[in-house]
N, CA and C atoms as a LAMMPS dump frame, in Angstrom:
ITEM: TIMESTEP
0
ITEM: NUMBER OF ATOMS
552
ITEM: BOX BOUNDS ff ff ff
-5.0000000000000000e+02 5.0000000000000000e+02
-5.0000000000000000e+02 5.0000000000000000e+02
-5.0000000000000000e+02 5.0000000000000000e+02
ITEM: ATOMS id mol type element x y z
1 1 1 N 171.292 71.691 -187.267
2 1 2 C 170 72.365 -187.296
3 1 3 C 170.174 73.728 -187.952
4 2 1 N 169.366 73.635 -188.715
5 2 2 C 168.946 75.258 -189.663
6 2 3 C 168.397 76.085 -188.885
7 3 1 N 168.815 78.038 -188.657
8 3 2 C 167.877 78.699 -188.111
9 3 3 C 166.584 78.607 -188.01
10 4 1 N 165.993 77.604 -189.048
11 4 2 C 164.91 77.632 -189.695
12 4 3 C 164.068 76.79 -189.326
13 5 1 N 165.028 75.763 -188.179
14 5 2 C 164.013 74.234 -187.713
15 5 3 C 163.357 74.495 -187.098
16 6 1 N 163.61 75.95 -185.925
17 6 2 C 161.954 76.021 -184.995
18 6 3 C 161.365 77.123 -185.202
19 7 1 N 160.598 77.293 -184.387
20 7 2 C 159.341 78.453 -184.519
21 7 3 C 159.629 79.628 -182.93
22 8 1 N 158.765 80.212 -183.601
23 8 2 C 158.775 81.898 -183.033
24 8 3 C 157.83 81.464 -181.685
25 9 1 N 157.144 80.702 -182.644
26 9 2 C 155.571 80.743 -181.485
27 9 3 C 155.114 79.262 -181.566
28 10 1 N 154.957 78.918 -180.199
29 10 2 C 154.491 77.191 -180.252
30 10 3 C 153.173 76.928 -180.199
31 11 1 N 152.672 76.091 -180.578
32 11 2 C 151.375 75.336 -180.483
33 11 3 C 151.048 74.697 -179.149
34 12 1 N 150.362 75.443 -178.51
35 12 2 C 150.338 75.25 -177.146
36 12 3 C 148.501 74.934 -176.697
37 13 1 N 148.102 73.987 -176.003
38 13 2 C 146.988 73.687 -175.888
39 13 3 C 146.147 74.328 -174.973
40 14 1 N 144.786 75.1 -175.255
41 14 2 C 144.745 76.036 -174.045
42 14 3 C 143.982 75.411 -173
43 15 1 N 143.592 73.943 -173.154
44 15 2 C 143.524 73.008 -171.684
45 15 3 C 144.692 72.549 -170.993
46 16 1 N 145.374 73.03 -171.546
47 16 2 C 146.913 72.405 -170.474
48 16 3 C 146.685 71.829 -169.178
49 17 1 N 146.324 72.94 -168.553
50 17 2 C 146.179 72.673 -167.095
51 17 3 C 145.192 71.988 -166.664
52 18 1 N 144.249 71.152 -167.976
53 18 2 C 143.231 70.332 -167.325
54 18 3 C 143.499 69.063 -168.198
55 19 1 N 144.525 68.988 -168.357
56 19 2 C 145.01 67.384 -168.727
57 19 3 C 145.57 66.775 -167.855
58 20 1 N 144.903 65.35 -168.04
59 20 2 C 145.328 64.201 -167.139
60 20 3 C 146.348 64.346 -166.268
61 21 1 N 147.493 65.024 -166.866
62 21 2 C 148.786 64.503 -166.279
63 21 3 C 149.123 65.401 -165.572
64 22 1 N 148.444 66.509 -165.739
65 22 2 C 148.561 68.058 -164.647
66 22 3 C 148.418 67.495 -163.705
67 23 1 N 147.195 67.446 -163.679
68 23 2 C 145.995 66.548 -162.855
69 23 3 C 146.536 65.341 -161.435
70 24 1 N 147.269 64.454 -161.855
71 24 2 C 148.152 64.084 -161.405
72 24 3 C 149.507 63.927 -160.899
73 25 1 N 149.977 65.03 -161.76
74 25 2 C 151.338 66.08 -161.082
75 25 3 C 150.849 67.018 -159.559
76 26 1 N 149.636 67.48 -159.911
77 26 2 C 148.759 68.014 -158.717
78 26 3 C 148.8 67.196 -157.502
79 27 1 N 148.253 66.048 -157.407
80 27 2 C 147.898 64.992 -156.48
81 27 3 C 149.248 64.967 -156.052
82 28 1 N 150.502 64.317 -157.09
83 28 2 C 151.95 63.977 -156.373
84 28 3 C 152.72 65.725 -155.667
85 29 1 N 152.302 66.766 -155.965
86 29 2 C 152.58 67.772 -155.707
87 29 3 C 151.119 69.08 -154.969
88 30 1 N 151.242 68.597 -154.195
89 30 2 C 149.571 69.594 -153.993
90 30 3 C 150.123 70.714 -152.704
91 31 1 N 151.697 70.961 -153.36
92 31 2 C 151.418 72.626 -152.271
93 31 3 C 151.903 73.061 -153.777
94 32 1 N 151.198 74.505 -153.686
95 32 2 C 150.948 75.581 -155.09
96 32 3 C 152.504 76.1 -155.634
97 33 1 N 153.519 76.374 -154.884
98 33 2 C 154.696 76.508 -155.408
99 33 3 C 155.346 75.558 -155.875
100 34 1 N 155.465 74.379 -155.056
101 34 2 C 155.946 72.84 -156.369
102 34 3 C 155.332 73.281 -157.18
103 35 1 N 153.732 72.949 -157.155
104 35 2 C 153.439 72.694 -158.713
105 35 3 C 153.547 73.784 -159.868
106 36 1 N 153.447 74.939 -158.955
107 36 2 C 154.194 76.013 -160.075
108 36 3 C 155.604 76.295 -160.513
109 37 1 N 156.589 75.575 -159.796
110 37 2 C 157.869 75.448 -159.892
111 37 3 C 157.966 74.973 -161.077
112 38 1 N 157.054 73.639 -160.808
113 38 2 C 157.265 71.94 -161.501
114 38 3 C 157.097 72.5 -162.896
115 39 1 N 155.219 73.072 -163.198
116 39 2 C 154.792 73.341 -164.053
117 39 3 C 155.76 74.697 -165.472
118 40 1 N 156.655 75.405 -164.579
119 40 2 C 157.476 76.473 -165.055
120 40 3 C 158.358 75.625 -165.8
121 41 1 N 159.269 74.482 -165.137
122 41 2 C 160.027 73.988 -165.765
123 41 3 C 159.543 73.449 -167.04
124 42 1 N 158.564 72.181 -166.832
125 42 2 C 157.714 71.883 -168.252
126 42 3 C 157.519 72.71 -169.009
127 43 1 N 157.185 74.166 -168.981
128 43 2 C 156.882 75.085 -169.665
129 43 3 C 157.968 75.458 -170.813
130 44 1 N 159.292 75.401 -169.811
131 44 2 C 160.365 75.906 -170.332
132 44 3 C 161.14 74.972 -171.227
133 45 1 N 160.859 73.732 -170.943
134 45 2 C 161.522 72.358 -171.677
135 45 3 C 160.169 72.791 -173.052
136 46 1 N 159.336 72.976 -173.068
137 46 2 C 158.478 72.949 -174.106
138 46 3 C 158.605 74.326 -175.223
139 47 1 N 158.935 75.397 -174.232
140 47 2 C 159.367 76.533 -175.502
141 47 3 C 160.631 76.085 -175.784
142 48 1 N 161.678 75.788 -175.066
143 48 2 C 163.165 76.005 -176.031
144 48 3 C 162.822 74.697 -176.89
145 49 1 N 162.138 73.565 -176.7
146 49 2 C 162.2 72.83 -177.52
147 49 3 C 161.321 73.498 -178.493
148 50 1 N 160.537 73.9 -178.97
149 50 2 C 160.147 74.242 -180.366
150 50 3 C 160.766 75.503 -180.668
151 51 1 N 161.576 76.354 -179.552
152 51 2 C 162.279 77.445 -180.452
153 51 3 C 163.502 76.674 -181.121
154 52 1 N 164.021 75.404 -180.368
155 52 2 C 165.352 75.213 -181.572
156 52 3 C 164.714 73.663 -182.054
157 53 1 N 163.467 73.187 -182.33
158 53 2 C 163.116 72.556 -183.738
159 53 3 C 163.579 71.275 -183.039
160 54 1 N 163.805 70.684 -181.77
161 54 2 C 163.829 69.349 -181.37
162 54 3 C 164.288 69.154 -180.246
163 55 1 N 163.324 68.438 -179.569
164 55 2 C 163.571 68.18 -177.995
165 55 3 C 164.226 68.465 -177.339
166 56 1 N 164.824 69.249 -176.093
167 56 2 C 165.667 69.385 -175.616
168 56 3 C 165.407 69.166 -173.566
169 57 1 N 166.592 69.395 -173.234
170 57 2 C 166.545 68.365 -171.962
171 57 3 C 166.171 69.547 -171.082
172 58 1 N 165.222 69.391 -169.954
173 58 2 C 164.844 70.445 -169.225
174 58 3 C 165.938 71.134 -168.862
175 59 1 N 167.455 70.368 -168.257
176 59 2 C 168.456 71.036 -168.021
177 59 3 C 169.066 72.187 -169.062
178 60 1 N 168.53 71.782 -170.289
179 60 2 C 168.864 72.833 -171.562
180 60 3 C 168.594 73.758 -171.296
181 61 1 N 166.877 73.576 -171.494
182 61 2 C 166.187 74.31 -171.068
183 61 3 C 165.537 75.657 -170.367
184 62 1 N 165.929 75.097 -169.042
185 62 2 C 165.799 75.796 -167.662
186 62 3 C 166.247 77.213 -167.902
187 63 1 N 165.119 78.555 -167.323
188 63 2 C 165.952 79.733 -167.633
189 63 3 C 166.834 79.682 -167.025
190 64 1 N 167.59 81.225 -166.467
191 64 2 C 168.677 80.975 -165.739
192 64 3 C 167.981 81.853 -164.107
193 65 1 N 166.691 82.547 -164.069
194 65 2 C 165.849 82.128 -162.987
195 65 3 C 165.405 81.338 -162.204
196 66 1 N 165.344 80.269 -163.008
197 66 2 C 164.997 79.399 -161.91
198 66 3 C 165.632 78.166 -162.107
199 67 1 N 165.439 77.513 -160.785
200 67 2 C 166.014 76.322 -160.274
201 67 3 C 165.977 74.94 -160.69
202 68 1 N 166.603 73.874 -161.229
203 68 2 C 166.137 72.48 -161.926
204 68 3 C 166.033 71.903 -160.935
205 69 1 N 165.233 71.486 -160.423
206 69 2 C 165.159 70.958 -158.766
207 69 3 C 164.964 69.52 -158.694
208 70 1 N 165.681 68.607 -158.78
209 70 2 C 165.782 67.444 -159.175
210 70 3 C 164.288 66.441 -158.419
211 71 1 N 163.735 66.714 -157.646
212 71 2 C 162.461 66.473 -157.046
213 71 3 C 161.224 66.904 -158.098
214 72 1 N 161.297 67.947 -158.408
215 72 2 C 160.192 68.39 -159.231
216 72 3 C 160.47 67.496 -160.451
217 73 1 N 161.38 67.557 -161.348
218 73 2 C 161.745 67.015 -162.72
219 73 3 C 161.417 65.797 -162.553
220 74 1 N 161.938 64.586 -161.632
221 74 2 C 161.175 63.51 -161.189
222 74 3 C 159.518 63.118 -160.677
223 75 1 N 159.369 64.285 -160.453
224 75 2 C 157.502 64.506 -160.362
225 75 3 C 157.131 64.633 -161.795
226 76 1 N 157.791 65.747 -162.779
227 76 2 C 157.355 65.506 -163.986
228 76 3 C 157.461 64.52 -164.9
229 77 1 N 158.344 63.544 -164.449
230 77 2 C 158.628 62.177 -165.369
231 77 3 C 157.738 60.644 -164.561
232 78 1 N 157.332 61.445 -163.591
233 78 2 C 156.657 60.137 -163.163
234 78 3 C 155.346 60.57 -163.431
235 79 1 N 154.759 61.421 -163.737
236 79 2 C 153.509 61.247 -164.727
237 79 3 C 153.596 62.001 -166.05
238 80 1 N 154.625 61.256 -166.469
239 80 2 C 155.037 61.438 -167.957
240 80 3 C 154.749 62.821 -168.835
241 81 1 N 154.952 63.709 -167.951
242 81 2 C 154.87 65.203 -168.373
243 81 3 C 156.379 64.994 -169.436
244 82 1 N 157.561 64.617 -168.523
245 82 2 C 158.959 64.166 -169.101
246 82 3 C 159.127 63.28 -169.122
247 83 1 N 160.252 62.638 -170.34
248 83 2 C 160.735 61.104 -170.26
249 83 3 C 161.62 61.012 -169.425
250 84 1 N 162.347 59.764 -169.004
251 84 2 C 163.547 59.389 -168.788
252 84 3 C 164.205 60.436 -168.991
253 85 1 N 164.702 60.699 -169.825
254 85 2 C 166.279 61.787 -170.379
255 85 3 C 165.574 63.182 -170.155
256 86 1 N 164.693 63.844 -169.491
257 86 2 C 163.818 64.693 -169.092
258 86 3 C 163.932 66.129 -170.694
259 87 1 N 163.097 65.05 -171.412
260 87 2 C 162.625 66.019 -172.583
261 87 3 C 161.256 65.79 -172.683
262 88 1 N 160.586 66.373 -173.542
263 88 2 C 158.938 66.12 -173.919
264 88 3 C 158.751 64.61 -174.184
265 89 1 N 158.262 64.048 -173.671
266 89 2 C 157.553 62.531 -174.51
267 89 3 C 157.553 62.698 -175.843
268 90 1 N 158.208 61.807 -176.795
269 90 2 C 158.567 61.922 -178.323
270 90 3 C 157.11 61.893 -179.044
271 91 1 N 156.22 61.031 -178.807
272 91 2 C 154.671 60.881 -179.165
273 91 3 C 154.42 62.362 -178.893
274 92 1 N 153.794 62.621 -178.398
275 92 2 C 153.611 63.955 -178.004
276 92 3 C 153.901 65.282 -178.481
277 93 1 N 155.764 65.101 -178.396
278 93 2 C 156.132 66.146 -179.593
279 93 3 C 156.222 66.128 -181.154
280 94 1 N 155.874 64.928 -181.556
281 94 2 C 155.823 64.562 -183.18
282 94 3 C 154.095 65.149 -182.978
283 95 1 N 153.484 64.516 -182.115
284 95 2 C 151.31 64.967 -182.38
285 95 3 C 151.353 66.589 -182.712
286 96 1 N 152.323 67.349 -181.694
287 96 2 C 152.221 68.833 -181.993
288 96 3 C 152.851 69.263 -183.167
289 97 1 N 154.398 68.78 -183.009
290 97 2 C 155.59 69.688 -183.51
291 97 3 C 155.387 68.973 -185.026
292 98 1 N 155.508 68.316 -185.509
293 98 2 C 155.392 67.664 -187.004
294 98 3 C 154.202 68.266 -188.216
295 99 1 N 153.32 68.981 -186.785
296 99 2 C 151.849 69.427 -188.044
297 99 3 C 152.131 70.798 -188.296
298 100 1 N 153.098 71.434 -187.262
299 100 2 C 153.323 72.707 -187.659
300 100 3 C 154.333 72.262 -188.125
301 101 1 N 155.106 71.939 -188.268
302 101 2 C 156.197 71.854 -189.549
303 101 3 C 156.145 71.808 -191.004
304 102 1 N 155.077 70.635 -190.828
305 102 2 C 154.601 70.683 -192.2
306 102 3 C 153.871 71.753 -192.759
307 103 1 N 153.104 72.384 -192.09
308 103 2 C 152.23 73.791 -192.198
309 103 3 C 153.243 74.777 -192.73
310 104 1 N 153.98 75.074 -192.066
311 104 2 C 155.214 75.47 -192.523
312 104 3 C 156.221 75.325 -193.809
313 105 1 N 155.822 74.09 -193.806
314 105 2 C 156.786 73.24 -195.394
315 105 3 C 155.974 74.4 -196.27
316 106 1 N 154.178 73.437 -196.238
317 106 2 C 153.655 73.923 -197.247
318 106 3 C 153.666 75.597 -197.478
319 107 1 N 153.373 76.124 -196.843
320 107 2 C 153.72 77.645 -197.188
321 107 3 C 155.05 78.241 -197.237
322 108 1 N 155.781 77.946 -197.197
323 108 2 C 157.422 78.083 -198.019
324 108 3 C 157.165 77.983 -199.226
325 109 1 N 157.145 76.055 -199.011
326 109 2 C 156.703 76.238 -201.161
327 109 3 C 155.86 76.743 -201.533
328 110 1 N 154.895 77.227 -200.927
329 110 2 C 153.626 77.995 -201.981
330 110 3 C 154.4 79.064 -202.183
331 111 1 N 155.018 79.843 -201.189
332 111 2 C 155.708 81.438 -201.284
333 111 3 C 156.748 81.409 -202.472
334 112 1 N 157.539 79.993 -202.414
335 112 2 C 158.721 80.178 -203.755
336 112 3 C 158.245 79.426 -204.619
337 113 1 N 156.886 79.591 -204.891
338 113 2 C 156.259 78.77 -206.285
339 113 3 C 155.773 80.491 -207.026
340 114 1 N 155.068 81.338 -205.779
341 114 2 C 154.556 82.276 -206.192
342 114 3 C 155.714 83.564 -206.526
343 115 1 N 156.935 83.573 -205.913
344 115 2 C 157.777 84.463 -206.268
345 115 3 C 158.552 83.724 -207.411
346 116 1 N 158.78 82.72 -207.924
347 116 2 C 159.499 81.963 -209.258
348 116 3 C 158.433 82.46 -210.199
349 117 1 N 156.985 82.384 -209.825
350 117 2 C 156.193 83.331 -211.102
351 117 3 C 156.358 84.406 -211.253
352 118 1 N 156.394 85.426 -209.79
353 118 2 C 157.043 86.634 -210.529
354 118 3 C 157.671 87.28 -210.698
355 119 1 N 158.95 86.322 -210.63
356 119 2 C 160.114 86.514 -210.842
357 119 3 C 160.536 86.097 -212.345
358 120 1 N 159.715 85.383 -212.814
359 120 2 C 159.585 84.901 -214.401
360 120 3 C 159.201 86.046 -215.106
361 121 1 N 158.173 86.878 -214.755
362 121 2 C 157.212 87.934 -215.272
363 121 3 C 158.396 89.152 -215.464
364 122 1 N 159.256 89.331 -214.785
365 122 2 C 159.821 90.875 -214.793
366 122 3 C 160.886 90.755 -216.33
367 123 1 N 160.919 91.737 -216.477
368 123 2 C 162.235 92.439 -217.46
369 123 3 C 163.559 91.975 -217.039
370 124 1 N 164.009 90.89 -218.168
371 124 2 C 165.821 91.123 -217.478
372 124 3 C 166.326 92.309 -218.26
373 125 1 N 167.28 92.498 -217.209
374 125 2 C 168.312 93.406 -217.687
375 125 3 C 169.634 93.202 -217.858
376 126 1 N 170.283 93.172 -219.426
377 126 2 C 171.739 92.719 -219.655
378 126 3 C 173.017 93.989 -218.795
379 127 1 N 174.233 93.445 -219.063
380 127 2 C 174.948 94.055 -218.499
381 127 3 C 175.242 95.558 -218.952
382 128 1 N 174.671 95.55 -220.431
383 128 2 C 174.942 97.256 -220.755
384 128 3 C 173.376 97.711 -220.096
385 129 1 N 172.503 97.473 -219.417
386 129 2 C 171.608 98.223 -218.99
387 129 3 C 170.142 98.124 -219.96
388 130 1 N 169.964 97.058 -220.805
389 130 2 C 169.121 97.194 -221.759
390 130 3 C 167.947 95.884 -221.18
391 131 1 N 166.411 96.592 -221.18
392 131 2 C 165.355 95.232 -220.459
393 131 3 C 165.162 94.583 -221.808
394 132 1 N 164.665 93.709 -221.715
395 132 2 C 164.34 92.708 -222.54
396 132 3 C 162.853 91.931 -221.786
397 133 1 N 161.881 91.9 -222.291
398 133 2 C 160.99 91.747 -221.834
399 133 3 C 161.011 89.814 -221.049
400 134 1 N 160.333 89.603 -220.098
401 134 2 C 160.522 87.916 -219.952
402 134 3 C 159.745 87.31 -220.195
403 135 1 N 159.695 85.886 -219.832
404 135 2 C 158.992 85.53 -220.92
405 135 3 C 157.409 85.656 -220.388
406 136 1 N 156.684 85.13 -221.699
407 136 2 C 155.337 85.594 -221.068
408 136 3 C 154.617 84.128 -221.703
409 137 1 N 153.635 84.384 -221.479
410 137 2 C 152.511 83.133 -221.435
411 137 3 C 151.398 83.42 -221.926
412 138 1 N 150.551 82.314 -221.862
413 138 2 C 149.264 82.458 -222.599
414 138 3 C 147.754 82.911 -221.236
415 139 1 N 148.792 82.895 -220.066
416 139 2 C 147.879 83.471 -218.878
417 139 3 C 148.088 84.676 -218.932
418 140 1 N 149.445 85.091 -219.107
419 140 2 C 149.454 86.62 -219.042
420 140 3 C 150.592 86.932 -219.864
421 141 1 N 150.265 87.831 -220.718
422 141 2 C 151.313 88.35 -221.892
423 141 3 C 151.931 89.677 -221.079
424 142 1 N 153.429 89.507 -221.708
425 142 2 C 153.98 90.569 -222.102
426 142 3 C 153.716 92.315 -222.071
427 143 1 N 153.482 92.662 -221.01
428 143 2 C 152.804 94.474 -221.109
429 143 3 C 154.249 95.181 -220.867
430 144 1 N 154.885 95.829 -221.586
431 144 2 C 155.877 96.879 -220.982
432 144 3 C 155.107 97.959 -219.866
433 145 1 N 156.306 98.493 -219.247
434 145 2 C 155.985 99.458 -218.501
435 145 3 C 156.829 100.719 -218.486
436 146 1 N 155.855 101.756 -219.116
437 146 2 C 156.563 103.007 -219.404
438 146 3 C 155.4 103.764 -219.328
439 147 1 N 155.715 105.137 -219.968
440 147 2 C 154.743 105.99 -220.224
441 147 3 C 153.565 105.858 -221.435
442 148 1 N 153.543 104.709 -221.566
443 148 2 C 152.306 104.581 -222.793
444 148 3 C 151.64 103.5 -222.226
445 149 1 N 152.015 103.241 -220.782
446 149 2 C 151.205 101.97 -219.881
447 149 3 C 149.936 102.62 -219.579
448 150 1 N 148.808 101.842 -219.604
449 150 2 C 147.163 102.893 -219.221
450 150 3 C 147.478 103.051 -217.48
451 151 1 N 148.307 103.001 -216.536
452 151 2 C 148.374 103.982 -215.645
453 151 3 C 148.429 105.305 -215.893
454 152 1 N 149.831 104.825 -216.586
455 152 2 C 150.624 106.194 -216.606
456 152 3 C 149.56 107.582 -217.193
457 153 1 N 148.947 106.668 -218.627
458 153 2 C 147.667 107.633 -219.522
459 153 3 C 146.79 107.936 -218.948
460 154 1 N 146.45 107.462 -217.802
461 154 2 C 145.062 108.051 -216.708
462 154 3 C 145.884 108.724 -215.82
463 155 1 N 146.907 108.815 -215.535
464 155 2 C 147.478 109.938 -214.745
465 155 3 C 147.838 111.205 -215.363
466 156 1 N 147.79 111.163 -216.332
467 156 2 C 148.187 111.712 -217.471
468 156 3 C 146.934 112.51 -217.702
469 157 1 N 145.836 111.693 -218.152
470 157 2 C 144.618 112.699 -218.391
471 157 3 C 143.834 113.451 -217.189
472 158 1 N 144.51 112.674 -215.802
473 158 2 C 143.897 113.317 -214.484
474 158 3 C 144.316 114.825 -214.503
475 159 1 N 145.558 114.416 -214.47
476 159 2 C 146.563 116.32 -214.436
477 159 3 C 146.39 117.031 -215.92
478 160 1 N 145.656 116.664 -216.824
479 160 2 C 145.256 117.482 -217.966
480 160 3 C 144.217 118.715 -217.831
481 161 1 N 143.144 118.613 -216.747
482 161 2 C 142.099 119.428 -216.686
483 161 3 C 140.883 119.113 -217.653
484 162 1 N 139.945 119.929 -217.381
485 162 2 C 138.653 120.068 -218.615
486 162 3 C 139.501 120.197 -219.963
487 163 1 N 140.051 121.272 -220.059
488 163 2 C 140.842 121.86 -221.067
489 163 3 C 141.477 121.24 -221.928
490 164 1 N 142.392 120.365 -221.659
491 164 2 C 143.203 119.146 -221.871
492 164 3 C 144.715 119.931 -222.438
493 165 1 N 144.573 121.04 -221.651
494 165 2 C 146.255 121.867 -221.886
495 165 3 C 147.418 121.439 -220.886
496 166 1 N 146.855 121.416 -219.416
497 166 2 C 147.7 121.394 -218.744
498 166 3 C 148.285 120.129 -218.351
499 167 1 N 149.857 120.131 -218.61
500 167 2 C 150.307 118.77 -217.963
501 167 3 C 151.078 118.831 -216.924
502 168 1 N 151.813 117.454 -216.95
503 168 2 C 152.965 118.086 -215.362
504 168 3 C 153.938 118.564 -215.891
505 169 1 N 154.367 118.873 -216.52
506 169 2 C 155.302 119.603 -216.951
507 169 3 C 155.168 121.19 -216.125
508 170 1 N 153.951 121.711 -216.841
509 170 2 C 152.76 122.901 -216.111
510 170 3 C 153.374 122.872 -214.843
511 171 1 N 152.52 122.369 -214.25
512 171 2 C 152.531 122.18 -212.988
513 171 3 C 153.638 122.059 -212.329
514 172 1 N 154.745 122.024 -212.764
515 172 2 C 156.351 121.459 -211.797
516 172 3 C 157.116 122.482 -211.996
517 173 1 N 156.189 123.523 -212.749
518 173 2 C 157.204 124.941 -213.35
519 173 3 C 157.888 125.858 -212.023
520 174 1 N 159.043 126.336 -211.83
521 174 2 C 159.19 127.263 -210.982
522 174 3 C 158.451 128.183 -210.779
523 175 1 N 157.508 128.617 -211.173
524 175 2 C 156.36 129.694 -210.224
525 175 3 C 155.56 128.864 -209.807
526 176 1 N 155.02 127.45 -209.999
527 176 2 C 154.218 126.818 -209.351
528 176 3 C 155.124 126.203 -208.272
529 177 1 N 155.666 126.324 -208.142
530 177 2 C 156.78 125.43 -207.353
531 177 3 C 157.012 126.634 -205.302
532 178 1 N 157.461 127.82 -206.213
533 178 2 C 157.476 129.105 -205.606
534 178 3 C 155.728 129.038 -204.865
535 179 1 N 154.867 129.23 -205.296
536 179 2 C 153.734 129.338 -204.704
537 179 3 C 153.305 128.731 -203.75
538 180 1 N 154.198 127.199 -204.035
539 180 2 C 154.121 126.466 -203.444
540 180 3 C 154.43 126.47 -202.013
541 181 1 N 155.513 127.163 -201.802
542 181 2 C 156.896 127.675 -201.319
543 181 3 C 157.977 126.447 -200.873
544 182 1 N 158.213 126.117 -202.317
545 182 2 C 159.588 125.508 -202.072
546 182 3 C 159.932 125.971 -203.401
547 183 1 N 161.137 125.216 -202.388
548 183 2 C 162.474 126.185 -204.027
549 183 3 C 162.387 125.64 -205.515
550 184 1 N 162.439 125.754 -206.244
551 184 2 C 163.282 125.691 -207.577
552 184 3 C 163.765 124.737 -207.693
């Protein structure tokens, strides 16, 4: 498994607690600490399994707070909260875990479709230090970037004044600098 197989944050249903199988974990468990015991563990088999990207066994699981209480885990597999081997029901975790994956696929590749474009677009630079423009297209040509770029010339005519004397040059002089009061 790649750092990369699970997620930060799971897809979690915000009826949880009013699905069927709660519902009936309730009935086989109806004093409030089982079922919050019970329900903690499920909880916990359900984040580490999508933080490491595939099922894992409540015993994995389990923080190191609390207890795997072999009564409860058997309450959760007898109304199929857990399987047999006490992980998520595989149906279940493919309905959730597979759509965010793919969600996921797709915006990877969109991200390294969109950085291979502009990563195509920039200037290489050879080993003595010289750009060479890259290549360009009929969507978007070729613009260097220097001081004759129309940024640079509207920044240029901003710090000029009415007058059209003063530049930054002016302006960066040691008495403007001093007035400023910083040094030189």
């Amino acid at each position: 498994m790649s750092r990369d197989d699970g997620f930060d944050v799971a897809d979690v249903c915000t009826t949880l607690y009013e699905d069927p199988k709660v519902k009936a974990l309730w009935r086989t468990l109806p004093e409030q600490g089982h079922m919050s015991h019970a329900l903690a563990l499920h909880m916990a088999t359900l984040l580490a399994s999508w933080r490491h990207g595939c099922r894992v066994t409540v015993y994995e699981a389990v923080p190191v707070w609390l207890v795997p209480d072999t009564e409860l885990i058997a309450a959760l597999q007898s109304v199929r909260l857990l399987d047999r081997a006490g992980k998520l029901p595989a149906r279940s975790w493919r309905g959730w875990y597979d759509p965010a994956a793919e969600r996921r696929d797709l915006l990877r590749n969109r991200w390294r479709r969109a950085n291979a474009k502009r990563t195509a677009r920039l200037p290489r630079v050879d080993s003595a230090g010289t750009a060479t423009p890259g290549p360009s297209g009929p969507d978007r040509p070729y613009r260097p970037i220097g001081p004759s770029s129309s940024g640079a010339r509207a920044r240029e005519e901003t710090l000029q004044g009415k007058n059209g004397r003063t530049t930054l040059a002016d302006l960066v002089t040691p008495e403007a600098l001093a007035a400023a009061g910083r040094k030189p």
